[in-house]
One Martini backbone bead per residue (centre of mass of N, CA, C, O) as a GRO file, in nm:
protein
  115
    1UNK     BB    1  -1.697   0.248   1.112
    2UNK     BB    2  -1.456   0.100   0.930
    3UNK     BB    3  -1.287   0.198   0.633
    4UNK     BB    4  -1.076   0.096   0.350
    5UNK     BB    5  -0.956   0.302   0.080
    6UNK     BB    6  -0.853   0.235  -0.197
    7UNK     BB    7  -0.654   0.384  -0.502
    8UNK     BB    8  -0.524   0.392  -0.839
    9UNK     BB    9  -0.512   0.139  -1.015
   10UNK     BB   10  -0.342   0.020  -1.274
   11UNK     BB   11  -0.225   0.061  -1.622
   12UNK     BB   12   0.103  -0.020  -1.723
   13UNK     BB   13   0.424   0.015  -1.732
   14UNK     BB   14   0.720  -0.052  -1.772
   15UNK     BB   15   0.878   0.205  -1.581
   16UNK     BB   16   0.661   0.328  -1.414
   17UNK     BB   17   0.431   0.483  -1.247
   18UNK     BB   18   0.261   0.508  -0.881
   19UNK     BB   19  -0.016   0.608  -0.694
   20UNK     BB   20  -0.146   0.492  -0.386
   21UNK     BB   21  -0.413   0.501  -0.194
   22UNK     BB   22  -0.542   0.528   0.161
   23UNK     BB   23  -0.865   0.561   0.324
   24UNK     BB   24  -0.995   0.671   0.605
   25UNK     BB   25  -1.243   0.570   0.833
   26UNK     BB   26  -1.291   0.608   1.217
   27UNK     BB   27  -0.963   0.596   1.189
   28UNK     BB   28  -0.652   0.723   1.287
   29UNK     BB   29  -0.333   0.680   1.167
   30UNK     BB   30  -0.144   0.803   1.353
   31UNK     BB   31  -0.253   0.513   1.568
   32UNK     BB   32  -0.113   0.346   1.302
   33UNK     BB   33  -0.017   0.142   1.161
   34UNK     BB   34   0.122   0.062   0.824
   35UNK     BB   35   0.040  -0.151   0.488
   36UNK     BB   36   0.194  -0.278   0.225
   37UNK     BB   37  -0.018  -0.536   0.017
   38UNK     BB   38   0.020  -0.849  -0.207
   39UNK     BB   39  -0.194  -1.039  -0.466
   40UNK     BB   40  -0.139  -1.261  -0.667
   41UNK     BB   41  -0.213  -1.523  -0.886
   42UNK     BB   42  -0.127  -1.789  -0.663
   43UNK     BB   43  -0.057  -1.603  -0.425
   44UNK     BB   44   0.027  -1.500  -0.201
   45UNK     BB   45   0.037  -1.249   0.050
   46UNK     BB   46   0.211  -0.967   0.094
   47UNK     BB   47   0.487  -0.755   0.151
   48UNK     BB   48   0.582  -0.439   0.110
   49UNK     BB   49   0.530  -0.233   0.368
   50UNK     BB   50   0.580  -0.017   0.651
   51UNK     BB   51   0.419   0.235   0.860
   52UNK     BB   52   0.533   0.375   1.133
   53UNK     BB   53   0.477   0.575   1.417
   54UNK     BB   54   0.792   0.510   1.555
   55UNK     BB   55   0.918   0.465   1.267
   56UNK     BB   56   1.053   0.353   0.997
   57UNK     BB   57   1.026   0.244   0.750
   58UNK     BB   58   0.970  -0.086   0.556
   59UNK     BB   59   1.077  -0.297   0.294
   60UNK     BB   60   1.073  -0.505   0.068
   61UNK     BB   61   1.321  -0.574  -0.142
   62UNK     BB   62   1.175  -0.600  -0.426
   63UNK     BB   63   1.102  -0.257  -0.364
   64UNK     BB   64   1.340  -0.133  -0.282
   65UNK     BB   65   1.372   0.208  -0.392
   66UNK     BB   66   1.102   0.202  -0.545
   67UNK     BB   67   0.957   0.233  -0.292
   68UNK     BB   68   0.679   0.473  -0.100
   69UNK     BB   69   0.569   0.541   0.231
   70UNK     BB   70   0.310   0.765   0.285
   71UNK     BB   71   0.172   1.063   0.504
   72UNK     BB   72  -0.131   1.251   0.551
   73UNK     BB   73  -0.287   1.386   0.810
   74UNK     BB   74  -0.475   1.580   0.737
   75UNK     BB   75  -0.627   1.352   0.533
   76UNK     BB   76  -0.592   1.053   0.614
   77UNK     BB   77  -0.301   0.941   0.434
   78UNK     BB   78  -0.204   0.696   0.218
   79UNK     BB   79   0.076   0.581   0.041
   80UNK     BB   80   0.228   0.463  -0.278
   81UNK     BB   81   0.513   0.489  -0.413
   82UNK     BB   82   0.561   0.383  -0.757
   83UNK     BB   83   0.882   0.276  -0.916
   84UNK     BB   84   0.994   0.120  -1.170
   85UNK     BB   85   0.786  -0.107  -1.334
   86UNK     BB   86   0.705  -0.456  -1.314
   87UNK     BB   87   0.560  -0.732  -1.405
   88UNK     BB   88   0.594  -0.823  -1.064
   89UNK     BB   89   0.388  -0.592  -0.955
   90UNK     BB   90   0.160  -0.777  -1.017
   91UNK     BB   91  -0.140  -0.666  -0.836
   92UNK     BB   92  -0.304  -0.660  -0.574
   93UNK     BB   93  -0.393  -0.400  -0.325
   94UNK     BB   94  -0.297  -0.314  -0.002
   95UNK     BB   95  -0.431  -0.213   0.321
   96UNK     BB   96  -0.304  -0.201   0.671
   97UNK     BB   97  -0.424  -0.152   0.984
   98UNK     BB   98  -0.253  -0.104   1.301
   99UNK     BB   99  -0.352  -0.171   1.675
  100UNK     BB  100  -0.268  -0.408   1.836
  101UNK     BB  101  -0.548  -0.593   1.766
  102UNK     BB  102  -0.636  -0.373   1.561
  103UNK     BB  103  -0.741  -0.450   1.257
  104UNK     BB  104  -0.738  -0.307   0.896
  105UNK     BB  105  -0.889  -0.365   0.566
  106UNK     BB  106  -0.920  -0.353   0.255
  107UNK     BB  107  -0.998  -0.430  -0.091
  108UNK     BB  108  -0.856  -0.295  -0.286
  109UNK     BB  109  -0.618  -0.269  -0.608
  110UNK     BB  110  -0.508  -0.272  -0.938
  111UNK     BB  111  -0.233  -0.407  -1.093
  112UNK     BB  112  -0.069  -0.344  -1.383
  113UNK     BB  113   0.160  -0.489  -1.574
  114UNK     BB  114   0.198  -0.372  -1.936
  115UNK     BB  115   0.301  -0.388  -2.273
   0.00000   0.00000   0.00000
């Protein structure tokens, strides 16, 4: 069984930093695109950026310069590095895994930017 988990959501600070982590079981990352959306109260989910698995990175322009997807292989762990958080960045996150048709997504973690 598939099943990926998000971990890491805090309540920050405005210009704070966070680091979101998603870990999988069942399916090995390296054989999937992965992304991160988020969704705030009363909003559609949306994409934050996406890790492929052969090209760069791209992120939504919102999040461009301040947001980082990585992967570590070893650990088959995808990162989200969030930095300079905005009030707007505040939303559950998730990540999912996508090949072919086979799409997973997580449960989600929550994030809260608030002085």
């Amino acid at each position: 069984q598939v099943q990926l988990v998000e971990s890491g959501g805090d309540l920050v600070q405005p210009g704070g930093s966070l680091r979101l982590s998603c870990a999988a079981s069942g399916i090995t990352f390296g054989h999937y695109n992965v992304g991160w959306f988020r969704q705030a109260p009363g909003n559609q989910r949306e994409l934050v950026g996406h890790s492929f698995r052969v090209a760069n990175a791209h992120y939504a322009d919102s999040v461009k310069g301040r947001f980082t997807i990585s992967r570590d292989v070893t650990k088959n762990m995808v990162y989200l590095q969030m930095n300079t958080l905005k009030l707007e960045d505040t939303a559950v996150y998730y990540c999912r895994a996508q090949s072919g048709i086979n799409t997973y997504w997580g449960q989600g973690t929550q994030v809260t930017v608030s002085s």
